[in-house]
C-alpha angles and dihedrals in degrees: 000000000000117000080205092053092045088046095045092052097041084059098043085056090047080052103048089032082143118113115290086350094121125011118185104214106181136002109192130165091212105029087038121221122316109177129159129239125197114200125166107210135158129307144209111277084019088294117160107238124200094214113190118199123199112189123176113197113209119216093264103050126154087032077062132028125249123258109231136188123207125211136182140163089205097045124074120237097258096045088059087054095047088052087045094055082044104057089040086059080049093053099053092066092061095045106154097028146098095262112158091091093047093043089051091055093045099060097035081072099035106043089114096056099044094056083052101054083048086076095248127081091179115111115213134183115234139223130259097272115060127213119197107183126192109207138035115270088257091054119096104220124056138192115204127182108193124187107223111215093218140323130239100199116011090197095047099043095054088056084054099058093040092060088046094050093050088050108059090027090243128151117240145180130176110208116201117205112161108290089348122104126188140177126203112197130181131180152073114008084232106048092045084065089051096054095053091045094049082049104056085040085053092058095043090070 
């Protein structure tokens, strides 16, 4: 694992150091870091926005640049993605560098424009269950983060995942972070909509 990753994390946590503001979720030598950050920033309209990041950094990060999925209650679906595609273009001007902390401050002052350039100014409230995609619906491969409400058998349940991920060859990781659960998928455009469908029919029984 990267020093440089370690080191730029260590001081984005010194700098959100406010409650719930960063949250580290895994530090593996083979997965790589995934941690959360929480930053209320501007807003379309002048709204304030609770925008939640979440960043993995692969192993070989900076060599590479993070996957991150972007989630808010008072953004629409499509203008996450849009913000999303946005800071990944951004990213790609600090490649081989140490960029989290550069990527953060950036939208932070360009949250606006990047919901605009999304295609939608209106500002929503979303549902329960949360949905942060990462390509455009004509793209073939997809990244999801869901929020899970809750979970029966936890056991049970991560065998569950694991067969289905088999299954339709996707990608998939449960994160754990008190009484949040989340699930990063990545995969097929097709099986991903598969998976959701097998899901709500799941719940259904």
């Amino acid at each position: 694992m990267s020093e440089l990753a370690l080191e730029e994390v260590s001081a984005i946590a010194a700098i959100f150091c406010g409650k719930d503001e960063c949250e580290v979720l895994e530090v593996s030598e083979t997965e790589g870091i995934s941690f959360r950050i929480q930053t209320h920033v501007e807003g379309p309209l002048g709204t304030d926005v609770l925008l939640k990041l979440l960043f993995h950094l692969p192993i070989s990060y900076p060599a590479s640049l993070p996957n991150i999925s972007v989630n808010s209650e008072q953004l629409t679906r499509t203008q996450c993605v849009g913000v999303r595609e946005r800071l990944l273009e951004e990213a790609k001007r600090h490649f081989s560098q140490p960029m989290v902390h550069e990527l953060i401050l950036w939208i932070q002052q360009n949250l606006k424009h990047a919901v605009e350039h999304a295609g939608a100014t209106s500002v929503c409230c979303a549902g329960r269950s949360t949905l942060s995609t990462g390509a455009a619906e004509d793209d073939g491969i997809w990244t999801i983060l869901l929020h899970l409400d809750h979970m029966r058998a936890k056991g049970k349940y991560v065998k569950t995942v694991e067969k289905w991920c088999t299954d339709l060859k996707l990608t998939g990781r449960l994160m754990f972070m008190g009484k949040m659960i989340l699930l990063l998928l990545q995969g097929d455009r097709r099986s991903i909509k598969t998976w959701i469908q097998a899901e709500r029919s799941a719940k259904r029984k």
